[in-house]
C-alpha positions in Angstrom: -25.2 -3.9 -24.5 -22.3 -2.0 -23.0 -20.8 -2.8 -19.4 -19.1 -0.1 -17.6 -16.4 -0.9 -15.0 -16.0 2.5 -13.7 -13.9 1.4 -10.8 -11.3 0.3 -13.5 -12.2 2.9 -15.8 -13.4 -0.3 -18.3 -15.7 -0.2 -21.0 -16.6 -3.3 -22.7 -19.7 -3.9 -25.7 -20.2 -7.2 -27.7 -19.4 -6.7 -31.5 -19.5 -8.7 -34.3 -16.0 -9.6 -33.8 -15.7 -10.0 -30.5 -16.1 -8.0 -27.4 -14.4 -4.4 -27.6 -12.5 -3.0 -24.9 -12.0 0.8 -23.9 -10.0 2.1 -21.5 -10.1 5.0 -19.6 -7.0 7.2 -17.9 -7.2 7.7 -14.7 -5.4 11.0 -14.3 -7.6 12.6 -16.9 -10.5 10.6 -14.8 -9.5 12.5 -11.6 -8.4 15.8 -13.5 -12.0 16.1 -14.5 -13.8 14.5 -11.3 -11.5 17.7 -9.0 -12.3 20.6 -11.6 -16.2 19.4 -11.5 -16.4 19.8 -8.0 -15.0 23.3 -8.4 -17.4 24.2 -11.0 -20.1 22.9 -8.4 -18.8 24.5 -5.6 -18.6 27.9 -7.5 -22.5 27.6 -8.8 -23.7 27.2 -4.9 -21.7 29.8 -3.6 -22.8 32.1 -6.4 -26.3 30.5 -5.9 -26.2 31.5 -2.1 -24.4 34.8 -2.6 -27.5 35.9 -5.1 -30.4 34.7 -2.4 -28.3 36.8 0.2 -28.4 40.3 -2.2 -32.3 39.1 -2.7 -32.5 39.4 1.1 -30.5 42.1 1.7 -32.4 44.5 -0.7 -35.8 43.4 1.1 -34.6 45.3 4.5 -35.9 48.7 4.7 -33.2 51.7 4.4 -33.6 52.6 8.4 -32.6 49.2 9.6 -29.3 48.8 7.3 -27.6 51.7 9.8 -24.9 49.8 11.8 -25.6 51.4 15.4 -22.7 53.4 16.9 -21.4 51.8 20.4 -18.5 53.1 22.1 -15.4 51.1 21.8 -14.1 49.2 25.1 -11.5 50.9 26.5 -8.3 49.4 27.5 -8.0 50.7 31.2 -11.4 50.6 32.0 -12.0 48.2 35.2 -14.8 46.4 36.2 -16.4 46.1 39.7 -16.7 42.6 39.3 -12.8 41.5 38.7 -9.2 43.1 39.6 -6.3 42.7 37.8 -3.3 41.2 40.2 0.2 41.5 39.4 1.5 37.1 38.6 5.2 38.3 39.1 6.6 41.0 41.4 8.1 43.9 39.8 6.5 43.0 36.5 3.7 45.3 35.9 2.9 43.8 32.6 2.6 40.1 34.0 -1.1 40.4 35.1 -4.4 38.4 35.6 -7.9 39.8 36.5 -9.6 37.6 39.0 -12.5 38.2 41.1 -13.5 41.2 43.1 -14.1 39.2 46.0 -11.2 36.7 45.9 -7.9 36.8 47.4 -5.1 38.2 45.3 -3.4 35.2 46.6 
């Protein structure tokens, strides 16, 4: 016939002398409660991580090649924008609008 109080960190149980009182500390309380969700948090993520391998080793050989695309070049320019100058006699000041608006 114990009654927790776990709010207060109470524990109280009827003896033959009377009723028994235990307290709990709340810094150990909280110590515990932040290190368990750690301990959780590390079982998912190695629960996750171990499904992911699983699916990664079902993929056949020929599909795990990254394909090769050529990188974007800097100065290449599309048809559909142009780059105007925001500041005269600051080349580096630009903005790329479109083709067919007015650079003003």
């Amino acid at each position: 016939m114990a009654v927790p109080h776990y709010s207060y960190l109470v524990l109280k149980m009827t003896t033959e002398k009377g009723v028994l009182t235990i307290r709990g500390n709340v810094y150990i309380a909280y110590t515990c409660e932040e290190e368990s969700f750690k301990i959780t948090e590390a079982i998912d993520l190695s629960i996750r991580m171990t499904e992911n391998v699983a699916q990664a080793e079902q993929i056949p050989p020929d599909q795990l090649q990254l394909p090769e695309h050529e990188t974007p070049r800097k100065s290449s320019k599309s048809k559909e924008h142009k780059e105007v100058q925001l500041v005269a006699g600051s080349p580096e000041k630009t903005a790329l609008i479109g083709a067919s608006l007015d650079a003003k």
